[in-house]
C-alpha positions as CSV (number, residue, x, y, z in Angstrom):
1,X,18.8,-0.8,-9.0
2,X,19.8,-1.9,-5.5
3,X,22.1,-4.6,-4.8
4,X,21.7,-6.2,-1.8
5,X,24.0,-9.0,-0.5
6,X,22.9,-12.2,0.3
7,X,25.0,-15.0,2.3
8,X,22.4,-17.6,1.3
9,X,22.0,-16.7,-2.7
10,X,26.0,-16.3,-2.4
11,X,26.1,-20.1,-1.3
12,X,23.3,-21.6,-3.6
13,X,25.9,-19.0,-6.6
14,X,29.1,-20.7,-5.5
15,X,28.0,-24.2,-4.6
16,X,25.7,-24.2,-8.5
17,X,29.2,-22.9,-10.3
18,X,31.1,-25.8,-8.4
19,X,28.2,-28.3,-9.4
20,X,28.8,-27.0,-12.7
21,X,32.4,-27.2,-12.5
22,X,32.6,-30.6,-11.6
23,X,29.7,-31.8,-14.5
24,X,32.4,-30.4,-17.2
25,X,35.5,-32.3,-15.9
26,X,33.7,-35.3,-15.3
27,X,32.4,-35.1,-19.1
28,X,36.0,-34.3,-20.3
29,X,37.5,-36.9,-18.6
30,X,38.5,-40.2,-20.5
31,X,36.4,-42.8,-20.2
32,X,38.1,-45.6,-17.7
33,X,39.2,-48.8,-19.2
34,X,37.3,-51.9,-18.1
35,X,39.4,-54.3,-16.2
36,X,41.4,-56.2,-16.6
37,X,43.6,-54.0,-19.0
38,X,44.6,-56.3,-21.8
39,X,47.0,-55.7,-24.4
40,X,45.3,-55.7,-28.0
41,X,45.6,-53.8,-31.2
42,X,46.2,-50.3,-29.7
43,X,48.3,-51.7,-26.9
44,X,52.2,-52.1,-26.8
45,X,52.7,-55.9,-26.3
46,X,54.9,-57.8,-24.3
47,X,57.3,-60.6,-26.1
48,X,59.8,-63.4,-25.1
49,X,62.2,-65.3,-26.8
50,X,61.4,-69.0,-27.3
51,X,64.2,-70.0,-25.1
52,X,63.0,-68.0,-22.5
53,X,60.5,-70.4,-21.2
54,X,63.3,-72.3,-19.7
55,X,63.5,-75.9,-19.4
56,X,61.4,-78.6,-17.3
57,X,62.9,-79.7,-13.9
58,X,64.8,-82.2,-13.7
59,X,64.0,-85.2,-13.0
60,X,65.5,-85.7,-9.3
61,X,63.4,-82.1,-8.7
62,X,60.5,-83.5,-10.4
63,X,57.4,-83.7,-7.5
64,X,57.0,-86.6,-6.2
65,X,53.5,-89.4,-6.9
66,X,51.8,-89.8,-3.7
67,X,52.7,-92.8,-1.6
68,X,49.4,-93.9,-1.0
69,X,45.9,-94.5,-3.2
70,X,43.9,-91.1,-3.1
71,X,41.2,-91.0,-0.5
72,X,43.9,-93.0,1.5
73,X,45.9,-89.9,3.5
74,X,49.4,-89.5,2.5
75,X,51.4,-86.6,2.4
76,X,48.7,-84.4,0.7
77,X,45.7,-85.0,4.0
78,X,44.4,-82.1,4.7
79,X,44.2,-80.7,1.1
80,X,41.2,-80.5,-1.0
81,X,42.7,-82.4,-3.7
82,X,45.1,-82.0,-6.6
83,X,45.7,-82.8,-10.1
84,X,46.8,-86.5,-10.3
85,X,51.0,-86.9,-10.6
86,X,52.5,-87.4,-13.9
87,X,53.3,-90.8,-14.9
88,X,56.7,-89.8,-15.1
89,X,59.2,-87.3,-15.5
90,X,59.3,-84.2,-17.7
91,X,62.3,-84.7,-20.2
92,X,65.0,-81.8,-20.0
93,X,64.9,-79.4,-22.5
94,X,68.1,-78.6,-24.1
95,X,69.1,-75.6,-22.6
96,X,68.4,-71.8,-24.2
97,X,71.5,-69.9,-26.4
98,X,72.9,-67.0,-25.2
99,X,70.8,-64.3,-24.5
100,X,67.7,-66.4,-23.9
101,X,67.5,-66.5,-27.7
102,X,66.8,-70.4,-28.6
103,X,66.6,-73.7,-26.8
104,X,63.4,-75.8,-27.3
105,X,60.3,-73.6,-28.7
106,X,57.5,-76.7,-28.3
107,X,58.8,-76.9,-24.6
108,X,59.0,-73.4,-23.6
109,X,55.6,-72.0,-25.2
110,X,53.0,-73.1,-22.3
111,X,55.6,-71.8,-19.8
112,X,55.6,-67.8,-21.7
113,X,52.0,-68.1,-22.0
114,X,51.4,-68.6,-18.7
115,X,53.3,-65.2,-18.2
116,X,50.3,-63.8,-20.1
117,X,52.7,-63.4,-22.6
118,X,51.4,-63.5,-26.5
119,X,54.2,-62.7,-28.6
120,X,57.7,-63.8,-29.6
121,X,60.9,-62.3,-30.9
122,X,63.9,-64.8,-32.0
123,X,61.6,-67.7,-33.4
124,X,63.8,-69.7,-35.0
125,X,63.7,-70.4,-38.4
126,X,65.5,-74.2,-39.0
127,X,67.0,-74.2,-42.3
128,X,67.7,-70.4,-43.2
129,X,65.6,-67.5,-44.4
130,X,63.4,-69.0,-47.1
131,X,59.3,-67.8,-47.5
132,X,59.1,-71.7,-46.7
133,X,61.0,-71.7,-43.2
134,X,60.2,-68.3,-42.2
135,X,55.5,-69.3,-42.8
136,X,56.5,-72.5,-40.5
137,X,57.8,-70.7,-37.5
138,X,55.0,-68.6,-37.5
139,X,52.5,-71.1,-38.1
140,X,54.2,-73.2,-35.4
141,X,53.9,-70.1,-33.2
142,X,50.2,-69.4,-34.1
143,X,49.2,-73.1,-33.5
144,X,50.9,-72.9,-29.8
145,X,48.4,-69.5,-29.4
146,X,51.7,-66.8,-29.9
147,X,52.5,-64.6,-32.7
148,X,55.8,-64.7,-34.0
149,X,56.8,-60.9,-34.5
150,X,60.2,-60.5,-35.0
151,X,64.2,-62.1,-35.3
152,X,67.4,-61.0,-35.8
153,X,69.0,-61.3,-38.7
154,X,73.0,-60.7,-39.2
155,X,74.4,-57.6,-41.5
156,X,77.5,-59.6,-43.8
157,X,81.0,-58.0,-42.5
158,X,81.8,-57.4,-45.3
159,X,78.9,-54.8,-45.5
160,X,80.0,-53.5,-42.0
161,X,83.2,-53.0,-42.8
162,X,83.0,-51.8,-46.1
163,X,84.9,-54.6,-47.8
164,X,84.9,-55.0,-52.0
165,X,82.8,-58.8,-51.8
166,X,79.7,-56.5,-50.1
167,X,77.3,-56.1,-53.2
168,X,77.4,-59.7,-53.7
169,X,77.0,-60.6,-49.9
170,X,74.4,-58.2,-49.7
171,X,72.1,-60.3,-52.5
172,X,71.2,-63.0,-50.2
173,X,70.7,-60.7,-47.6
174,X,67.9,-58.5,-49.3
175,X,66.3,-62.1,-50.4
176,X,65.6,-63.1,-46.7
177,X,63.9,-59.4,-46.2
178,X,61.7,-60.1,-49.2
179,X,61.2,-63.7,-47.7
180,X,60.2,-62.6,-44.2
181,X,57.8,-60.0,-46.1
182,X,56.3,-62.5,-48.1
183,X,55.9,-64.8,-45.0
184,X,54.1,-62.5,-43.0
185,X,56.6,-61.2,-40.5
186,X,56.5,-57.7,-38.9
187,X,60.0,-56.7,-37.8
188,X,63.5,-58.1,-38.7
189,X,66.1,-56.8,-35.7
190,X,69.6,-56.2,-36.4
191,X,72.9,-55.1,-35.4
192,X,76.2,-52.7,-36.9
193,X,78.9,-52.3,-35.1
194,X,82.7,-53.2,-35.8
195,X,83.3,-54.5,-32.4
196,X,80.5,-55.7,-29.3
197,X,82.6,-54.3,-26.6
198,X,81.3,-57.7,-24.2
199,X,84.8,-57.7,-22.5
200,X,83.5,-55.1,-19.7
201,X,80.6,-57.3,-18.6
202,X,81.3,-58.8,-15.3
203,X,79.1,-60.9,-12.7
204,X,78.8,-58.9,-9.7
205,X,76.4,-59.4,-6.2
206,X,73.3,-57.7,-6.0
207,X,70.4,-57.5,-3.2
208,X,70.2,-60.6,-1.2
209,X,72.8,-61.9,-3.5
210,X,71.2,-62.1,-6.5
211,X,73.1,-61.9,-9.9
212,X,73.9,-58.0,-11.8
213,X,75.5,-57.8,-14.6
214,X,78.4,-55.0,-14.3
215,X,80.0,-53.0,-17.2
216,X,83.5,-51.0,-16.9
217,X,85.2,-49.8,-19.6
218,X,88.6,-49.7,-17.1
219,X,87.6,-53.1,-16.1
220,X,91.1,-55.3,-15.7
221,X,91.3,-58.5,-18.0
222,X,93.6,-61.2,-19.0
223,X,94.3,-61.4,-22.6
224,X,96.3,-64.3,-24.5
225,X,99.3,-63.7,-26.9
226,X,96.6,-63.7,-29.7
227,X,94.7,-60.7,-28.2
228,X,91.9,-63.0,-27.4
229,X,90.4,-62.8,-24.0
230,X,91.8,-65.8,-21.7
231,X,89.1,-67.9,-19.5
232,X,87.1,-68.5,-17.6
233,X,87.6,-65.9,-15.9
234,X,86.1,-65.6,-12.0
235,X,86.2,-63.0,-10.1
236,X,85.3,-62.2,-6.0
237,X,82.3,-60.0,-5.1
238,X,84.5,-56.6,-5.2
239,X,85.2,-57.3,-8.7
240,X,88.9,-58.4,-8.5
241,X,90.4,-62.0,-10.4
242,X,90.5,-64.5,-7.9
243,X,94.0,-65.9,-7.4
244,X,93.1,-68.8,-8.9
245,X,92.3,-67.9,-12.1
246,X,95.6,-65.6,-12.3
247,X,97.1,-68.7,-11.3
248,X,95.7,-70.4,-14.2
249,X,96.8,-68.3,-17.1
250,X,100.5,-67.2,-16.7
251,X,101.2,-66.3,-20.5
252,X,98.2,-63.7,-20.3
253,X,98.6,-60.2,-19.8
254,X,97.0,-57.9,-18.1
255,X,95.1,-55.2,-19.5
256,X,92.2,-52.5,-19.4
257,X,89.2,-53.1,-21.4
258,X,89.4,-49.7,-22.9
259,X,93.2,-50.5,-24.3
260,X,91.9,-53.7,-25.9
261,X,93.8,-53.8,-29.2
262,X,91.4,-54.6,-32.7
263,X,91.1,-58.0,-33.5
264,X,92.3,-58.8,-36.8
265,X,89.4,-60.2,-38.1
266,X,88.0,-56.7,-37.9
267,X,90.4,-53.6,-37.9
268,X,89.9,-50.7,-36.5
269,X,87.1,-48.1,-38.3
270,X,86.0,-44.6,-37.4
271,X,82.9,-42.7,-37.5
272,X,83.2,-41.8,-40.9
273,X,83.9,-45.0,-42.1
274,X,81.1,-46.6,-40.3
275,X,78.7,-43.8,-41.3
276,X,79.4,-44.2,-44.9
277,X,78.8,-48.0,-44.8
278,X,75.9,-48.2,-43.0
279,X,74.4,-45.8,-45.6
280,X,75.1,-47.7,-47.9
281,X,73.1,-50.3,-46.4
282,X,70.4,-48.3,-45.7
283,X,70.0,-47.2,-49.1
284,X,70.8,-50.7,-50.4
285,X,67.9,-52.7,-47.9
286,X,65.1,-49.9,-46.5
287,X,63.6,-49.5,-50.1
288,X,63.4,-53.0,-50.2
289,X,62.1,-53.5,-46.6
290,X,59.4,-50.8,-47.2
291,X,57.7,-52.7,-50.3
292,X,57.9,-56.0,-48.5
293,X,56.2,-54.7,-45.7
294,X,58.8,-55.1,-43.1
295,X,60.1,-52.5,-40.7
296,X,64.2,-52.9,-39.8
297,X,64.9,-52.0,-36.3
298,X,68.8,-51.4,-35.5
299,X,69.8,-52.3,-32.1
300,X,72.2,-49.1,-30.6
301,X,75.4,-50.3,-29.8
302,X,75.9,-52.1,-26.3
303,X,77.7,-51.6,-24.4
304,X,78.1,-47.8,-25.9
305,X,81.7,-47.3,-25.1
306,X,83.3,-44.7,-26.7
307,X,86.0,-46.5,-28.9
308,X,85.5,-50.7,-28.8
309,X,88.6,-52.3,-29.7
310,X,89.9,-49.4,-31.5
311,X,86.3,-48.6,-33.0
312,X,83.8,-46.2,-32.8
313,X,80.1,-46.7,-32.3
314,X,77.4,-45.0,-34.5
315,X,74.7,-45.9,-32.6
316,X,76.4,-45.0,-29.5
317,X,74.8,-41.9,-28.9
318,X,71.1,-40.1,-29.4
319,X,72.4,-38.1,-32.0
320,X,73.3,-40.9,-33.8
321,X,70.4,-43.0,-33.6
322,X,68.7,-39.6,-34.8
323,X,71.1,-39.2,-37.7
324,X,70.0,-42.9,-38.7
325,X,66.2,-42.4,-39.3
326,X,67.6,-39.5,-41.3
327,X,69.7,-40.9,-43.5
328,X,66.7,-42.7,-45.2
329,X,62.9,-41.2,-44.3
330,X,60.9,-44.4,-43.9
331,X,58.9,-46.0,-41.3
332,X,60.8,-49.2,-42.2
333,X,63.9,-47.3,-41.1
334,X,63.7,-47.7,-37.5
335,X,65.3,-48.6,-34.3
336,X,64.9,-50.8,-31.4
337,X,64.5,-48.5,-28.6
338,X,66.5,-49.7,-25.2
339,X,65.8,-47.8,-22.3
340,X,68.6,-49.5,-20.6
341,X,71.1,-47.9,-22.8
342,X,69.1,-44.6,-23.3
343,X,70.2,-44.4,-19.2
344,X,73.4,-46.0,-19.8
345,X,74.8,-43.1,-22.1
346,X,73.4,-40.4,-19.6
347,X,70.1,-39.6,-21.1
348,X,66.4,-39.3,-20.5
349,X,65.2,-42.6,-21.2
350,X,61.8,-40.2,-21.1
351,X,62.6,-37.6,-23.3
352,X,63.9,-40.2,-25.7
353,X,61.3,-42.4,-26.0
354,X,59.0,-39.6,-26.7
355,X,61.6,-38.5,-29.6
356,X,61.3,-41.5,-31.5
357,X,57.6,-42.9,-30.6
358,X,56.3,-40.0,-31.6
359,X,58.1,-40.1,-35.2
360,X,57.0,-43.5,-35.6
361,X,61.1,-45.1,-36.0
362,X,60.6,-47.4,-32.7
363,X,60.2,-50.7,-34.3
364,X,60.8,-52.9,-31.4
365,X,61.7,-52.0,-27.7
366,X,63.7,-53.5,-24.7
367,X,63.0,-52.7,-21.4
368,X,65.2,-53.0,-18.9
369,X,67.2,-50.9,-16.0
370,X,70.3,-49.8,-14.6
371,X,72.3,-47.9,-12.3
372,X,75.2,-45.3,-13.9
373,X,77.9,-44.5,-12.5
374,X,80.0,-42.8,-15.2
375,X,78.0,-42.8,-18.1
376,X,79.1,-45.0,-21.1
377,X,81.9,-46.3,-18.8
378,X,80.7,-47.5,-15.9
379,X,77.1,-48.8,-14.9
380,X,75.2,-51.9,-13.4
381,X,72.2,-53.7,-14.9
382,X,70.2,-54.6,-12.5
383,X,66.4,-55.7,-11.0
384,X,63.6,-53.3,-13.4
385,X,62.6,-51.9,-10.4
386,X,65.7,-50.9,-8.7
387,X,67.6,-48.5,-11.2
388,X,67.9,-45.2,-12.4
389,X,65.5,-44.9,-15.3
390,X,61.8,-44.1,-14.8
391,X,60.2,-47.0,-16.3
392,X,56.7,-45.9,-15.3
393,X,57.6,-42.3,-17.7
394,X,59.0,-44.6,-20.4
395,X,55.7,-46.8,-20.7
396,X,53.9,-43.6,-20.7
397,X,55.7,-41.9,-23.5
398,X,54.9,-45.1,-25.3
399,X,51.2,-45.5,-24.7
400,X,51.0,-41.3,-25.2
401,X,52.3,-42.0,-28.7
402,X,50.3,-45.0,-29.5
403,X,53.1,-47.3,-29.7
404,X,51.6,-51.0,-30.5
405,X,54.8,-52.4,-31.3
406,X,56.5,-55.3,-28.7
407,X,58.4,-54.8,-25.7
408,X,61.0,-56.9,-24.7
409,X,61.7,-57.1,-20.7
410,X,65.4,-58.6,-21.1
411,X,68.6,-59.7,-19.4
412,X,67.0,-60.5,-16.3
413,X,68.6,-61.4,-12.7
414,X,69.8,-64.5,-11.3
415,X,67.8,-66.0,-8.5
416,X,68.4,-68.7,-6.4
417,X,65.2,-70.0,-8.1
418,X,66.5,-70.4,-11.3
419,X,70.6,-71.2,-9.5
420,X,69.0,-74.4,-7.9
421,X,67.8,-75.8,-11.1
422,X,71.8,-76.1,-12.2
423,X,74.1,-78.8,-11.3
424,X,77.2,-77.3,-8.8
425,X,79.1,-74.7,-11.1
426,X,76.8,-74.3,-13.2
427,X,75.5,-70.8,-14.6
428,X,72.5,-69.6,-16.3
429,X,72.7,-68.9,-19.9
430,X,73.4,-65.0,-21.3
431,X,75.4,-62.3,-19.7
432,X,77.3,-62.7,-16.8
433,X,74.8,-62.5,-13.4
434,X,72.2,-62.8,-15.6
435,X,69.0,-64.8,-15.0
436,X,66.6,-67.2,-16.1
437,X,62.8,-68.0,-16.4
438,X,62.1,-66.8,-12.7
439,X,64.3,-63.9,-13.1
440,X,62.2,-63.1,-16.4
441,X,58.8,-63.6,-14.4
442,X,59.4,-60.2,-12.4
443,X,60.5,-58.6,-15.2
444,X,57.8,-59.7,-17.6
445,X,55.3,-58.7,-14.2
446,X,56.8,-55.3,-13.6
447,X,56.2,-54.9,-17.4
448,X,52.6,-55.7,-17.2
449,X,52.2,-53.5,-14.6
450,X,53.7,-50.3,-15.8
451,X,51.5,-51.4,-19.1
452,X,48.1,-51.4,-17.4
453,X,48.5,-48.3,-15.2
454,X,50.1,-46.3,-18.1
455,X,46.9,-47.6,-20.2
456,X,44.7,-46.4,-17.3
457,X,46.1,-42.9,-16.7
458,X,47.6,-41.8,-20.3
């Protein structure tokens, strides 16, 4: 038979095959989501603290009533209209603990759900871990429109150090587990480590003079005859103490956080020790959590300096949050997942995230960034935007794996926003250069952001 080329029936070949071509990726492409993206069952979910809604201006701040009847002129002519002034002033909320964790929860919901922002972490309980106090908070939470999902809890030291009383102090532990369980609540955060190495945080100048938080492990500080850390301490923009406050404390002495002596009402403990007692813990609560219904999630040690006060950090490293999840194989056995100190200590916040969320051990997750210089050491925390860890990869890992747990956008920056609403000298509540409610509004915005075009492209 006798082939004869064609240019035309080579064209009508190529451009069918391309037709066809396009028909089959078009068909095996996800369907789009409908927008707006919303977080819901299969969605991660963004989370405040209560105190985290800030306070109310005060009342010298407060906007003033119009000085003359409406339809009148006045300072608003020209406007189509507003809402009529307030009667009077807002009252002052009392201001949030440390941390953003705390302040006043019936003045700080509308503020977080204006943010978009359904759920909470740090609810607080008012009179202790009882089935009682626990149902409250959450139906308090539920009847403001937020769901109360999670709140630390503190490990006894004697369980952290490994001290005889720990079976006993351990009892009324494992009752507020089996409380929270029977209330209804998801996720109970915690901490274990001898020493919280807070010592190296420092306040330090940012872009346009906003507030970072710095950490250096051979950061210079002033420590009293007790081996307590004199205060407050101020320092200038480079990082140096100011005269002043040198001047202020001549019985300290001058030392480097990392030669910090242990504090007495701790000791010193290796790896081994530390190992061995949270083991026993695990063993002791996860069996426990797991039946109530409630998944732990340890916090890794931060900062994740190698030795803190003479002690070593089990959860300062990848390897040993991996080694955790090991130790007993339960979903209830997890961790919070930080991608600030996934970057801090080096590695891929990426890589990580994938580890874990893909095993099913990331109970809870805080989102935030930084810039390292020497890992563990020496790093900055900084704007979510600005640092070193992909945060776009992170929220991507976490969609990929179906992650529907809640994600904390934490220690935010100071802005002059949130400055202005303090009285001269006055400084925002949690680490040092660390933020407030405007300072948590581009974080909790970034988050969102990350969340809907990770939900649109995963």
């Amino acid at each position: 038979m006798e082939f004869r080329f064609s240019r035309r029936r080579m064209i009508q070949g190529v451009g069918s095959a391309t037709l066809a071509q396009s028909v089959a990726t078009i068909s095996a492409a996800p369907a789009l989501r409908t927008w707006p993206i919303v977080e819901g069952p299969d969605t991660p979910k963004i989370c405040l603290a209560p105190g985290d809604g800030g306070a109310p201006l005060a009342a010298v701040m407060q906007p003033q009533a119009a000085e003359t009847a409406p339809g009148r002129g006045g300072r608003g002519g020209g406007y189509g209209g507003f809402l009529p002034p307030k009667a009077e002033a807002a009252p002052v909320a009392p201001a949030a603990a440390p941390g953003g964790r705390g302040g006043n929860p019936a003045a700080s919901y509308e503020r977080i759900k204006q943010l978009g922002v359904t759920h909470l972490v740090g609810v607080p309980f008012g009179g202790g871990w009882t089935k009682e106090n626990i149902r409250r908070a959450i139906q308090t939470a539920k009847d403001a429109g937020l769901v109360a999902y999670n709140q630390m809890i503190n490990v006894p030291n004697s369980v952290i150090y490994g001290r005889d009383t720990r079976a006993k102090d351990l009892e009324p532990f494992i009752a507020s587990i089996e409380a929270a369980g029977k209330a209804g609540l998801p996720v109970v955060e915690y901490n274990f480590y001898a020493h919280r190495i807070i010592e190296a945080y420092y306040e330090s100048v940012g872009r346009a003079n906003a507030g970072y938080t710095e950490v250096d492990y051979q950061l210079e500080v002033l420590v009293n005859p007790d081996g307590s850390l004199a205060g407050p301490m101020y320092r200038d923009a480079n990082g140096q103490l100011t005269p002043e406050t040198l001047a202020a404390f001549p019985n300290a002495k001058k030392m480097k956080v990392k030669d910090l002596p242990p504090l007495a009402s701790e000791g010193a403990h290796n790896l081994t020790e530390m190992w061995a007692n949270i083991t026993y813990f695990l063993k002791a609560v996860i069996p426990v959590a797991e039946k109530a219904g409630v998944r732990m999630a340890l916090h890794p040690n931060d900062p994740p300096a190698p030795i803190s006060r003479g002690s070593q950090q089990i959860m300062g490293t990848v390897a040993g949050w991996k080694h955790l999840i090991e130790i007993v194989n339960s979903p209830s056995n997890g961790i919070t997942f930080d991608c600030g100190v996934t970057t801090e200590m080096g590695d891929n916040a990426v890589v990580v995230a994938d580890y874990f969320a893909s095993r099913k051990r990331i109970n809870h997750c805080h989102y935030r960034n930084v810039h390292v210089v020497k890992p563990y050491e020496r790093y900055t925390e900084l704007f979510i935007d600005a640092g070193q860890c992909d945060m776009f990869g992170v929220m991507k890992a976490l969609v990929r794996n179906k992650y529907t747990g809640t994600i904390y956008p934490e220690h935010p920056r100071a802005l002059d926003a949130d400055r202005d609403r303090l009285p001269p000298g006055g400084r925002l509540p949690g680490y040092p250069g660390g933020g407030g409610y405007t300072g948590l509004t581009f974080s909790v915005a970034y988050t969102r952001a990350m969340m809907q075009a990770a939900l649109e492209t995963v």
